[in-house]
C-alpha positions in Angstrom: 0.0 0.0 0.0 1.1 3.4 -1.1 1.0 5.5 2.2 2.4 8.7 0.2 0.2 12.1 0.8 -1.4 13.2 -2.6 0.8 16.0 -2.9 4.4 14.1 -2.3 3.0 12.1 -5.6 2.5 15.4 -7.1 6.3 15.6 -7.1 7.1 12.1 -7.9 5.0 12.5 -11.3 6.3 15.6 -12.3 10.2 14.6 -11.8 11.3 15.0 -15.5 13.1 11.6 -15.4 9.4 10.0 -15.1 8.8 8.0 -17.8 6.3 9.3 -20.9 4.5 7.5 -23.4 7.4 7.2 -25.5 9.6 5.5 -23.4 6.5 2.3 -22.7 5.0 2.6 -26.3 8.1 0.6 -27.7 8.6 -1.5 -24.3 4.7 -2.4 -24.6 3.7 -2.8 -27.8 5.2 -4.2 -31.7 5.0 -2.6 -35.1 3.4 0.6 -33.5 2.6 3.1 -36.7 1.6 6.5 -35.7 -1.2 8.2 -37.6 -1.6 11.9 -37.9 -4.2 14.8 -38.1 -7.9 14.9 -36.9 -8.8 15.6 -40.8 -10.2 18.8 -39.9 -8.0 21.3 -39.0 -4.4 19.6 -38.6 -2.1 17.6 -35.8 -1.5 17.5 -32.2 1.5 16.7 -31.0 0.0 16.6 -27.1 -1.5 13.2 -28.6 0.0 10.9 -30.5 -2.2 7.9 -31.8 -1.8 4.8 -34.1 -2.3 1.0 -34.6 0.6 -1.3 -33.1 0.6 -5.3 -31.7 -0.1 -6.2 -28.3 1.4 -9.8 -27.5 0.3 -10.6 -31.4 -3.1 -8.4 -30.9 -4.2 -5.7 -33.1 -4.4 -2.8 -31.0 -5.5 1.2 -31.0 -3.4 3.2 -28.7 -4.0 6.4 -28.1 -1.4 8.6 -25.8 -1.2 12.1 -24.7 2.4 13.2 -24.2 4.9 14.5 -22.1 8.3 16.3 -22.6 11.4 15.6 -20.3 13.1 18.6 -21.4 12.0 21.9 -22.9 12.1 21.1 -26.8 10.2 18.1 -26.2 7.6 19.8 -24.1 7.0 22.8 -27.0 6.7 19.9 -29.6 3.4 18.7 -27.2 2.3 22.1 -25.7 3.5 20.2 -22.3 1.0 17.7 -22.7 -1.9 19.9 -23.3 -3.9 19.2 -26.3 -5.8 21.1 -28.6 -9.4 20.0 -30.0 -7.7 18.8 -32.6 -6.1 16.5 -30.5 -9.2 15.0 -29.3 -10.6 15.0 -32.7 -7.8 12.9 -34.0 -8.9 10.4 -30.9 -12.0 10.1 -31.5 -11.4 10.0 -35.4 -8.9 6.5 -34.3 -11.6 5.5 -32.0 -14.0 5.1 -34.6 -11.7 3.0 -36.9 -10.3 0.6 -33.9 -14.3 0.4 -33.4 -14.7 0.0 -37.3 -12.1 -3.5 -37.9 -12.9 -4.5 -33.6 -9.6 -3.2 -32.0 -9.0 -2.8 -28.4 -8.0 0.7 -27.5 -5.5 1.7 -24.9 -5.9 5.1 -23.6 -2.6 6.3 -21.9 -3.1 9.3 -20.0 -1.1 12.1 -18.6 -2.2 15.6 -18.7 -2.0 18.2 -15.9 -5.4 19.3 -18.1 -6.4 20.2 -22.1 -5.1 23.8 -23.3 -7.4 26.7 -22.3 -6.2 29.6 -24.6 -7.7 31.6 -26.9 -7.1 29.6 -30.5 -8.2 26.5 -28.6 -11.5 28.1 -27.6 -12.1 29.5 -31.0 -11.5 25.9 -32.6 -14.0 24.2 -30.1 -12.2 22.7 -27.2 -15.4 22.4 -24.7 -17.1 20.7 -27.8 -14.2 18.1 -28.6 -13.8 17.4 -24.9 -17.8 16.6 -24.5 -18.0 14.5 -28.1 -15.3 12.5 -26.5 -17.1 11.9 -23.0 -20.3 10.7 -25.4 -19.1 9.1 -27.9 -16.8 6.8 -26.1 -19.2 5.6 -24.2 -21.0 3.9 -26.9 -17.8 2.6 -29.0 -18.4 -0.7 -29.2 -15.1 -1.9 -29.3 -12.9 -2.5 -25.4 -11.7 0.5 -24.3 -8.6 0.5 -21.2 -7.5 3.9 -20.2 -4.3 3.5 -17.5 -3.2 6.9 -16.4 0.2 7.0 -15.7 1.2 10.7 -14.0 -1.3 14.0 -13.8 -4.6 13.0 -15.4 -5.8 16.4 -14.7 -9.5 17.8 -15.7 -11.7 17.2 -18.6 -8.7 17.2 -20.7 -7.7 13.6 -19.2 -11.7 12.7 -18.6 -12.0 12.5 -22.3 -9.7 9.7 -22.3 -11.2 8.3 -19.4 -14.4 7.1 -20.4 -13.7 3.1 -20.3 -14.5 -0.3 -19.7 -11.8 -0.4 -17.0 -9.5 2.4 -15.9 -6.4 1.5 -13.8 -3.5 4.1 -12.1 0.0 3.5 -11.8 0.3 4.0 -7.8 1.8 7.3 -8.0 -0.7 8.9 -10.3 -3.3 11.0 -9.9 -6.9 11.5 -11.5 -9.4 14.0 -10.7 -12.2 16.4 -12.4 -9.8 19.9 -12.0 -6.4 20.0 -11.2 -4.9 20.6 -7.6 -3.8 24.7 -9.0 -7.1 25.0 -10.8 -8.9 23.9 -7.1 -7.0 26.3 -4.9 -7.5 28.7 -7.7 -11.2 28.9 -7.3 -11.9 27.9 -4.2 -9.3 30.2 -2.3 -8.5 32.3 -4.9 -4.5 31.5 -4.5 -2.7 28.8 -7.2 0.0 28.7 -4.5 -2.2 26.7 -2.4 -1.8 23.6 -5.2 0.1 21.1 -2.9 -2.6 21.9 0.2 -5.6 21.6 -2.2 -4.0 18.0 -3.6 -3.9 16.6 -0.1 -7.8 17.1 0.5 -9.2 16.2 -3.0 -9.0 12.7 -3.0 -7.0 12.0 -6.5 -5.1 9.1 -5.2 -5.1 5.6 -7.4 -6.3 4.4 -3.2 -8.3 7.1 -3.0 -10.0 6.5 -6.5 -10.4 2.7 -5.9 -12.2 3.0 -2.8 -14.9 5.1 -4.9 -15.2 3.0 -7.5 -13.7 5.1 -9.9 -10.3 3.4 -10.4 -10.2 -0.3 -11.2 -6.9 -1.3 -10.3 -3.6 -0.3 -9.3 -0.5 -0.8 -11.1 2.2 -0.6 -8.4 5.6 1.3 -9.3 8.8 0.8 -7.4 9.7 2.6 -4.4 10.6 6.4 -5.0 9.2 5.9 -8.3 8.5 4.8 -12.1 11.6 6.4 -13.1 13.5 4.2 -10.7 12.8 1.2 -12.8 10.8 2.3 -15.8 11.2 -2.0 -16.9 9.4 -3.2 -14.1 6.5 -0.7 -14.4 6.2 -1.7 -18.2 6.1 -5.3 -17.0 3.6 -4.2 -14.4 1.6 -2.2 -17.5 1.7 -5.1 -19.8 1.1 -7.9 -17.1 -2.3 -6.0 -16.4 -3.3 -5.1 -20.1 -2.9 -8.7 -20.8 -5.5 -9.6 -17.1 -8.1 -6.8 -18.6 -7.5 -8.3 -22.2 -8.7 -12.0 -20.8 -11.7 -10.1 -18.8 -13.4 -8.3 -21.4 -12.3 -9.4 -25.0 -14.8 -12.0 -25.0 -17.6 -10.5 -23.8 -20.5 -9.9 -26.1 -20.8 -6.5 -27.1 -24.3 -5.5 -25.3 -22.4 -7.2 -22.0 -20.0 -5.0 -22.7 -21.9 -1.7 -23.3 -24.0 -2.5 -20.6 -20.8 -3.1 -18.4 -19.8 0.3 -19.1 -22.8 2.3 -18.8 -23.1 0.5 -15.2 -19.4 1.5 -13.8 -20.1 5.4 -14.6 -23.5 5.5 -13.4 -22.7 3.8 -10.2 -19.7 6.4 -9.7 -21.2 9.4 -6.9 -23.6 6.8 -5.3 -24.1 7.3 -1.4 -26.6 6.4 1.1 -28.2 8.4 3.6 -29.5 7.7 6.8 -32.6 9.6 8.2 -32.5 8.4 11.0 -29.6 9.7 12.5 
């Protein structure tokens, strides 16, 4: 059990020798071919998507990006897509749904670009299209969220059949600045506000919102990025044997069940 506070985490996911997409694409999957462009405006380089082998299975995997150094964060806006980005998702959602791939979903995001150009090109739209249209792909969908999955902009990667968290990750409707931002009026307040939202993979799993836990090494993923992989892949292949047989109204039905149940609570009268 991971006894870390929430805002310790905070600082083990954003160490820049954490591992990014690009360093478990090739360590998980064969063959992977990226594809480009959302076919309506252009490319996102905060996602990149495309159609690789999983242990010999035919696989969608869709990733949104981090830089470990300042080039490579410009290339992906530091991990903070455009609409365009979602669009190209959703656009190799529809064809892993079209010839009955699984997708992966590899999130990290500290939350979807809020400036003016992405506003103008629809990013509220993209984000919600995601959100719906996900949820009715009938294809299996695994989202695994490996550092900051921060705000709708890692929500509309989230909508899944299961979602699991590395141990040090975190997952939550706003990010811990954008919390102390509106409810104290003070981003300095980030590392308070992350220790009493509740965005832990633990945390998560005891509401129902997280499926499993993928544990990393002490200190770490980038203390032994092969082990986490193993640790990735050794779970993919679980969820694969859980849900690739299922019939595809099972399936749907499975889905539509684990959001709807998120938020439930009794309450006593009584007392």
């Amino acid at each position: 059990m991971n006894n870390l506070p929430a805002s310790e985490r905070l600082d083990i996911v954003r160490n820049k020798f954490r591992p990014t997409v690009r360093d478990y694409i090739p360590m998980l999957f064969d063959d992977f071919f990226e594809m480009h462009g959302d076919r309506y405006y252009g490319d996102d380089g905060a996602i990149i998507g495309g159609i690789a082998y999983f242990n010999g299975t035919p696989v969608t995997v869709i990733s949104q990006v981090k830089g470990r150094n300042l080039e490579e964060n410009k290339a992906s806006n530091f991990s903070m897509p455009h609409p365009e980005g979602y669009r190209k998702a959703l656009r190799l959602a529809h064809q892993a749904e079209k010839f009955h791939r699984p997708i992966i979903c590899l999130i990290d995001t500290p939350g979807a670009f809020c400036g003016v150009e992405a506003e103008e090109r629809g990013q509220g739209e993209a984000i919600a299209k995601n959100l719906m249209e996900f949820m009715s792909l009938k294809t299996p969908v695994f989202s695994i969220v490996l550092g900051e999955g921060g705000s709708g902009g890692a929500l509309a990667l989230g909508v899944c059949d299961e979602l699991a968290m590395l141990s040090n990750a975190l997952y939550s409707v706003i990010s811990p600045r954008g919390f102390a931002s509106i409810l104290w009026k003070d981003a300095t307040r980030e590392r308070e506000a992350c220790d009493i939202m509740k965005i832990t993979a633990e945390d998560l799993q005891s509401l129902g919102i997280c499926d499993y836990v993928i544990e990393e090494p002490e200190g770490g993923a980038h203390n032994n990025p092969d082990l986490v992989a193993e640790n990735i892949s050794s779970y993919l292949c679980d969820a694969f044997k859980r849900n690739l047989q299922k019939p595809i109204d099972e399936l749907l039905n499975d889905r539509y069940t684990k959001f709807r149940k998120i938020g439930e609570f009794e309450e006593n009268l009584d007392s």
